[in-house]
C-alpha positions as CSV (number, residue, x, y, z in Angstrom):
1,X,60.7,153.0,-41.5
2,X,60.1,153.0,-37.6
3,X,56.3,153.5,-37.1
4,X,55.0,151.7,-34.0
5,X,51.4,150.8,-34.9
6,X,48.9,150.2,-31.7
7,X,47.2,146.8,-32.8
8,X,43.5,146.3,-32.9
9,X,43.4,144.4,-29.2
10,X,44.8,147.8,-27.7
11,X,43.0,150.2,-29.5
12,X,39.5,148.9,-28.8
13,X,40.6,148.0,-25.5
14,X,42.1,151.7,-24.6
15,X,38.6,153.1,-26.2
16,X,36.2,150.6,-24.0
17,X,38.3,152.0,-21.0
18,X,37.7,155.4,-21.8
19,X,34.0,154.9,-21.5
20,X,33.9,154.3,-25.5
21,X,31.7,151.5,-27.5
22,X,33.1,149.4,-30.5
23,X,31.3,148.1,-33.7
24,X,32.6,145.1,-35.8
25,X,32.2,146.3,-39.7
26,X,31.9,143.8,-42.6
27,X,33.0,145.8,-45.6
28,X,32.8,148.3,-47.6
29,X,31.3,151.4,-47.9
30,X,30.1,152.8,-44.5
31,X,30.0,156.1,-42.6
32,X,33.0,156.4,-40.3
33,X,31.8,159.8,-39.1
34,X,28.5,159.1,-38.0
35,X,29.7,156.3,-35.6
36,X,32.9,158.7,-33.9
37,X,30.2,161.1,-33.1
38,X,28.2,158.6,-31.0
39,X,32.2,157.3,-29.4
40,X,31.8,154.0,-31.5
41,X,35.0,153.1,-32.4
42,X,34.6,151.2,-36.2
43,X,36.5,148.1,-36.2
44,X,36.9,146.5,-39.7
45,X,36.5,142.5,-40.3
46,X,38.1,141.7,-43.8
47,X,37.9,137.7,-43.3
48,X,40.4,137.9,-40.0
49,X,43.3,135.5,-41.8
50,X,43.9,133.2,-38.4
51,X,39.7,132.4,-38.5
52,X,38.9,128.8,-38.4
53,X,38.7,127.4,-41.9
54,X,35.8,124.9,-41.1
55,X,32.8,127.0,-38.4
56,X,31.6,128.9,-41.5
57,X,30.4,125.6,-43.5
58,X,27.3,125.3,-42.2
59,X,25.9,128.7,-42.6
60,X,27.3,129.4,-46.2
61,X,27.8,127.4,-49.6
62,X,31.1,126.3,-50.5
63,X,31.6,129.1,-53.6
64,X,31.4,132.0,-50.7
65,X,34.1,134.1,-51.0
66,X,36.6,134.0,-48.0
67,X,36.2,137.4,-46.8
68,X,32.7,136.5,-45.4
69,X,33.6,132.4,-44.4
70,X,36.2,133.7,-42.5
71,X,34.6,137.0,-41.3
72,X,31.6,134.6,-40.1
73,X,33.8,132.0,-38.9
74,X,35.4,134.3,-36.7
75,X,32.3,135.5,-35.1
76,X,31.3,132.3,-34.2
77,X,34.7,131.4,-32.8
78,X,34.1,134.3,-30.2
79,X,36.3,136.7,-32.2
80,X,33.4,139.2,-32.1
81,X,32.2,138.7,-28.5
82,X,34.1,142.1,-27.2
83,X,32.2,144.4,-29.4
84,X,28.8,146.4,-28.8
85,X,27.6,146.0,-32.1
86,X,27.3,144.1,-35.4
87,X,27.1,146.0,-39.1
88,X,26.7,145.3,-42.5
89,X,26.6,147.6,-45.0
90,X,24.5,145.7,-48.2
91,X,27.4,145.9,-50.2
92,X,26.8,142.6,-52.4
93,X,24.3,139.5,-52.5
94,X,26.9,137.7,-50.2
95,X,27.4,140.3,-47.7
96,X,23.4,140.7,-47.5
97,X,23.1,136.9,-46.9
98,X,25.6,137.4,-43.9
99,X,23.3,140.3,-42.5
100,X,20.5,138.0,-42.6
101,X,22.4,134.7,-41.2
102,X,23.6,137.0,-38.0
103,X,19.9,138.8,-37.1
104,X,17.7,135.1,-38.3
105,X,19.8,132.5,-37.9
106,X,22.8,133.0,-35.1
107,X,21.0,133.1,-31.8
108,X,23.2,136.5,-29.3
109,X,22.4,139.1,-27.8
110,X,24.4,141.9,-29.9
111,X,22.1,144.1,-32.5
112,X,23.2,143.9,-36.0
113,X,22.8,146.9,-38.1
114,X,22.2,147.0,-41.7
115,X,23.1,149.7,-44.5
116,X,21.9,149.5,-48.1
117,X,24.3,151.3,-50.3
118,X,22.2,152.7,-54.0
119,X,23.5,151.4,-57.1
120,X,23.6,154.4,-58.9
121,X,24.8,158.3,-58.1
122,X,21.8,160.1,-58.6
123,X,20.6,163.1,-56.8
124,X,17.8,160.7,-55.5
125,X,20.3,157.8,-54.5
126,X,21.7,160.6,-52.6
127,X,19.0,161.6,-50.8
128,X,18.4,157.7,-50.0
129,X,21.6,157.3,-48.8
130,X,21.3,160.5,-46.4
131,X,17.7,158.8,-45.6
132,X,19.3,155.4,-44.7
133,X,22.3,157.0,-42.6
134,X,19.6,159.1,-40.5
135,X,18.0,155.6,-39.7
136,X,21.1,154.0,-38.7
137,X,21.8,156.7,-36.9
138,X,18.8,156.1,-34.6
139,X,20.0,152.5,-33.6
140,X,23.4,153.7,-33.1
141,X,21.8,155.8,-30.5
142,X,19.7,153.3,-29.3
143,X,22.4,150.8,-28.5
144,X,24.8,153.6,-26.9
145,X,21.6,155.5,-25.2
146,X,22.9,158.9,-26.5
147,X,21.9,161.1,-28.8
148,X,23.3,162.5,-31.5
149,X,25.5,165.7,-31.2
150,X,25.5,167.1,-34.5
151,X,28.2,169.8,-33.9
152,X,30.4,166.1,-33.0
153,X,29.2,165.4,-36.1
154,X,30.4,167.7,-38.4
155,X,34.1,167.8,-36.4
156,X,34.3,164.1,-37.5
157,X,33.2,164.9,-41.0
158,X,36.2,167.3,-41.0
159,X,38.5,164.8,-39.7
160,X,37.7,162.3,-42.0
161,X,38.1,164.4,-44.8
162,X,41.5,165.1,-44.0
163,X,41.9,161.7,-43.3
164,X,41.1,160.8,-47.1
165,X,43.3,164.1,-48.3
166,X,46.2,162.1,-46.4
167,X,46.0,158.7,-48.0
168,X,45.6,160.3,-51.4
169,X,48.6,162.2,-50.4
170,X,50.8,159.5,-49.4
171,X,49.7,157.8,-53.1
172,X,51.0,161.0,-54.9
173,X,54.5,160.9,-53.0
174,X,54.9,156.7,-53.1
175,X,57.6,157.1,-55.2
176,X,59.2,159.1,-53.1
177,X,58.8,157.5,-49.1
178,X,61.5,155.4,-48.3
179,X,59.8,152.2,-47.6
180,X,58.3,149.0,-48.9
181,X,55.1,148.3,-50.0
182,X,54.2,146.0,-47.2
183,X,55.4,148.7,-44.7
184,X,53.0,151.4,-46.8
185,X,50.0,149.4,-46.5
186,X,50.4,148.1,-43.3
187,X,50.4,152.0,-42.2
188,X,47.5,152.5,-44.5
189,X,45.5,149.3,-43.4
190,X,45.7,150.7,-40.1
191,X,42.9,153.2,-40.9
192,X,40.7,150.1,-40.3
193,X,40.5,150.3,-36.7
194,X,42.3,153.7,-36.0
195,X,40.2,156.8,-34.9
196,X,40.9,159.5,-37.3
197,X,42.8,161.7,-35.3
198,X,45.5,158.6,-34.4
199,X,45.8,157.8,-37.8
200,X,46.7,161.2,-38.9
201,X,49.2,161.5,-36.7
202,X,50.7,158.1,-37.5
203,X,50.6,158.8,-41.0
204,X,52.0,162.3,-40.6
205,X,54.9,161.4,-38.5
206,X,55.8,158.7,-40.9
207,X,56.0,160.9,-44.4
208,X,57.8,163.3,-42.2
209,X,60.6,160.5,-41.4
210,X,60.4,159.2,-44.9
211,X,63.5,160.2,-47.7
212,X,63.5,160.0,-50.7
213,X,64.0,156.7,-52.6
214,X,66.7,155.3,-55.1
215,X,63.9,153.6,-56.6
216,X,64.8,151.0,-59.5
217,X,61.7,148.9,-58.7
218,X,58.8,149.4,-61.8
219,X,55.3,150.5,-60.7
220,X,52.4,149.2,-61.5
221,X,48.9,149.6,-59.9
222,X,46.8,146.8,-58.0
223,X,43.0,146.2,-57.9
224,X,40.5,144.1,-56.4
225,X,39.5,143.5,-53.0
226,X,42.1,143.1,-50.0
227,X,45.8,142.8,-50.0
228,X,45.8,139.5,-48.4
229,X,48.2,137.9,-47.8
230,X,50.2,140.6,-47.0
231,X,53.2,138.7,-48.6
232,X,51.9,139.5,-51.7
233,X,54.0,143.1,-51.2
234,X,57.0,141.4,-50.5
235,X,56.6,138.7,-53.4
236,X,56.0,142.6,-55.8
237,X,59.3,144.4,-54.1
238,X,61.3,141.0,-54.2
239,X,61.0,140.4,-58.3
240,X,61.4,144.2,-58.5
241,X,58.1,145.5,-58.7
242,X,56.2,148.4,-56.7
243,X,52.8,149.5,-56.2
244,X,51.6,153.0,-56.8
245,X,48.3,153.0,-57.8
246,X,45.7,151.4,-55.5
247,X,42.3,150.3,-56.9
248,X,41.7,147.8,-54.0
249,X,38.0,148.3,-52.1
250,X,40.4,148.6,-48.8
251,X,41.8,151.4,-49.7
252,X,42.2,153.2,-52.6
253,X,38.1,152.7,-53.4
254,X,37.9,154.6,-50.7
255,X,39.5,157.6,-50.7
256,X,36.5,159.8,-50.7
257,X,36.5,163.2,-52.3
258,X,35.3,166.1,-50.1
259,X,32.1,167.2,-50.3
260,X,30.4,170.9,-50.9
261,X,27.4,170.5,-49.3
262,X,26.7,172.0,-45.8
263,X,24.3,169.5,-44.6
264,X,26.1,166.5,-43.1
265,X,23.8,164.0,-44.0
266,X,24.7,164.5,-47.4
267,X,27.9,165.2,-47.1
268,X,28.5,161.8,-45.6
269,X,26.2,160.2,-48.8
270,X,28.5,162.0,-51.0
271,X,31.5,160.7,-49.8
272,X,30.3,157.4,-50.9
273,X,28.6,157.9,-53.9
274,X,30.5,160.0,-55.6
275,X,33.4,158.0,-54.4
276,X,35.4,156.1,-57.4
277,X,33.6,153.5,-59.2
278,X,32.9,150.5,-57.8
279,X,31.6,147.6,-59.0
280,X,29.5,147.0,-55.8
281,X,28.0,150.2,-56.3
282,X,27.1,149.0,-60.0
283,X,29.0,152.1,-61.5
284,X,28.9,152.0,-65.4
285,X,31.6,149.9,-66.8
286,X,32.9,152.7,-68.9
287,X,33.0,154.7,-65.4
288,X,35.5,151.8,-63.8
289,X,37.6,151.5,-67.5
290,X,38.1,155.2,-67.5
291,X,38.7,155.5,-64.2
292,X,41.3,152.4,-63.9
293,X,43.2,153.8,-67.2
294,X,43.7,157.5,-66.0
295,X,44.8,156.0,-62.6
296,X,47.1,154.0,-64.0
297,X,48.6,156.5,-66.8
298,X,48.7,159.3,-63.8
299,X,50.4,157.3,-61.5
300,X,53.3,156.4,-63.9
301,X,52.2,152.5,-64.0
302,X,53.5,150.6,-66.6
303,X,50.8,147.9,-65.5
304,X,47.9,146.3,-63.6
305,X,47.9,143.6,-61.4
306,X,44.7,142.4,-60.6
307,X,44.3,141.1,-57.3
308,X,41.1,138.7,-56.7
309,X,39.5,137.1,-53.7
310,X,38.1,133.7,-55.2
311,X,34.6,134.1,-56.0
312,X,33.9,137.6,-55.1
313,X,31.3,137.6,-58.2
314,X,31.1,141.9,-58.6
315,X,34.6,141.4,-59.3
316,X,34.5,138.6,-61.8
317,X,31.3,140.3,-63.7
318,X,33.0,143.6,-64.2
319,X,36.8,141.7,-65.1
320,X,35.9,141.5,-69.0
321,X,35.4,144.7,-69.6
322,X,38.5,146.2,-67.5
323,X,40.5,143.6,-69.0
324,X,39.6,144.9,-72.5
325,X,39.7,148.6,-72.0
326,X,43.3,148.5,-70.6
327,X,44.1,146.5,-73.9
328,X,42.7,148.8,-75.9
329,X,44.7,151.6,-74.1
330,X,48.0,149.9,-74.6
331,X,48.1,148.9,-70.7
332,X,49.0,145.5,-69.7
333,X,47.3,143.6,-67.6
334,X,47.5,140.4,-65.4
335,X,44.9,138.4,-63.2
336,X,46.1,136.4,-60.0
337,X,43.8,135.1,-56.9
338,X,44.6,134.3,-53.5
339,X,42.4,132.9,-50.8
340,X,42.7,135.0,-47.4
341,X,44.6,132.7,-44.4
342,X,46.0,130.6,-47.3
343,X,49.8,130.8,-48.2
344,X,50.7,132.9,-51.3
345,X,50.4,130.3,-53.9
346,X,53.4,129.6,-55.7
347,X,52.2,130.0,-59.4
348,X,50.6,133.8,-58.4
349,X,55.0,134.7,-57.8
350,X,55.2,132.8,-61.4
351,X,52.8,134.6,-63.0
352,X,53.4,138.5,-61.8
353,X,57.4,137.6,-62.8
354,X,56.4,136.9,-66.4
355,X,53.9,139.9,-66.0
356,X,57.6,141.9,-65.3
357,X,59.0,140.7,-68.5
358,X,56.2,141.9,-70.2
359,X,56.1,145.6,-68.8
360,X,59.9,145.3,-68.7
């Protein structure tokens, strides 16, 4: 498919030059909206793949998963030195470390902000949530010197709910856009650093080119954390596999349901927490098996391919238990890992083509 995408360098420079500020974003859960309304552009950092593999060593222990070496190796490489400010969301022991390491132990002149995301899905995590946003919030303001519009507020609400209605719809019609599965993420990935408005309109215009399919290829659905490398998709299409049911904490993890409420404090705590289960928001396990199995019979998937960052321990802990309940409902299932900014190793293409015999 032709779909020009604008790459990260251009996008945050186009948005500096229009009088906009960025912020770099350690993953995963966040609110998107809050930081359009102040003109902060949201630039994700998923372990940057070309990040040197040795400036992180100091700061972190070996068994650090690469998403944060690399993300922190990259910000002391200069990668980061453009942007206006730091954040990360709490997401995971790790990711709380790397808040601490850039505000304690990184001397610079950039404020870091910090978002802890509830473990449950309470009424009162909620309310914390809303709580927490409202703070960060504040230091938004004071790094922009503006103040909050909330009327701007609620517009990007709106766009970002139509935002997640898009990528869900894009799932439903996989099957039937005339692409690969590289080219479908790498539109979707895109969302990372897009504003809402320019990824609508990418996305749009490319459903509205796309044809229908011969197909031929047999679909399975992928979880874990990030698609990387990206040659994983074209090691899936080449052995004759496709994806069409995402469970990865890039994407399909979040794809946030709309929310009821008219207060948009809590409608942006909603997204998240009432989001699909997670294990870094310590949903139930019987929450994540459910939710993996319905995904997985409604998306037509004869399978699941999980997809792991080396030691990315949420993963790991909740693994078992997925594992087991896709056995017990007659799904197959296979694990692979892959370290980001390493080649695709050569026994992960083994592996998911004896996991196509089996789902064969």
């Amino acid at each position: 498919m032709d779909a020009t995408i604008p790459s990260r360098q251009k996008v945050m420079k186009d948005h500096k030059d229009a009088g906009g500020f960025t912020a770099a974003v350690f993953p995963i859960h966040y609110p998107r909206p809050l930081f359009r309304a102040y003109n902060v552009l949201p630039v994700e950092v998923w372990g940057p793949p070309k990040a040197d593999p040795h400036l992180w060593e100091a700061h972190l222990q070996t068994y650090t998963c690469s998403v944060i070496r690399n993300g922190l190796s990259f910000f002391i490489a200069g990668g980061l030195d453009g942007v206006d400010m730091l954040v990360v969301p709490h997401c995971c022991d790790t990711l709380q470390g790397l808040g601490s390491i850039l505000q304690n132990y990184l001397p610079q002149n950039k404020r870091v902000l910090t978002l802890y995301i509830p473990r449950d899905s309470r009424e009162i995590d909620i309310n914390y949530l809303a709580r927490e946003m409202k703070i960060l919030s504040g230091r938004i303001g004071e790094v922009t010197g503006t103040e909050l519009d909330e009327s701007k507020l609620i517009k990007c609400i709106d766009e970002e709910d139509r935002s997640n209605a898009i990528v869900g719809r894009m799932f439903q019609q996989r099957t039937q856009l005339s692409c690969s599965d590289r080219e479908f993420y790498e539109i979707i990935r895109s969302r990372e650093y897009l504003p809402a408005d320019a990824f609508i309109t990418l996305v749009e215009g490319f459903m509205a080119r796309a044809k229908n399919q011969d197909g031929g290829r047999i679909p399975v659905v992928i979880s874990g954390i990030i698609p990387e490398p990206m040659d994983i998709f074209n090691s899936l299409n080449g052995i004759g596999l496709t994806v069409v049911g995402d469970d990865l904490f890039t994407t399909g993890r979040r794809i946030y349901s709309r929310s009821d409420s008219t207060d948009p404090w809590t409608r942006m705590s909603e997204m998240i927490i009432k989001g699909p289960p997670d294990s870094t928001r310590g949903n139930f396990l019987t929450n994540r098996v459910k939710y993996l199995v319905d995904l997985t019979k409604e998306s037509g998937a004869r399978g699941v391919i999980f997809y792991h960052v080396k030691f990315c321990e949420p993963e790991q802990f909740y693994y078992p238990a997925l594992k087991k309940g896709l056995e017990n409902a007659g799904i197959p299932s296979v694990l692979v890992e892959a370290e980001i900014g390493d080649p695709l190793p050569g026994q992960v293409v083994t592996r998911l083509e004896a996991f196509k015999e089996v789902i064969s």
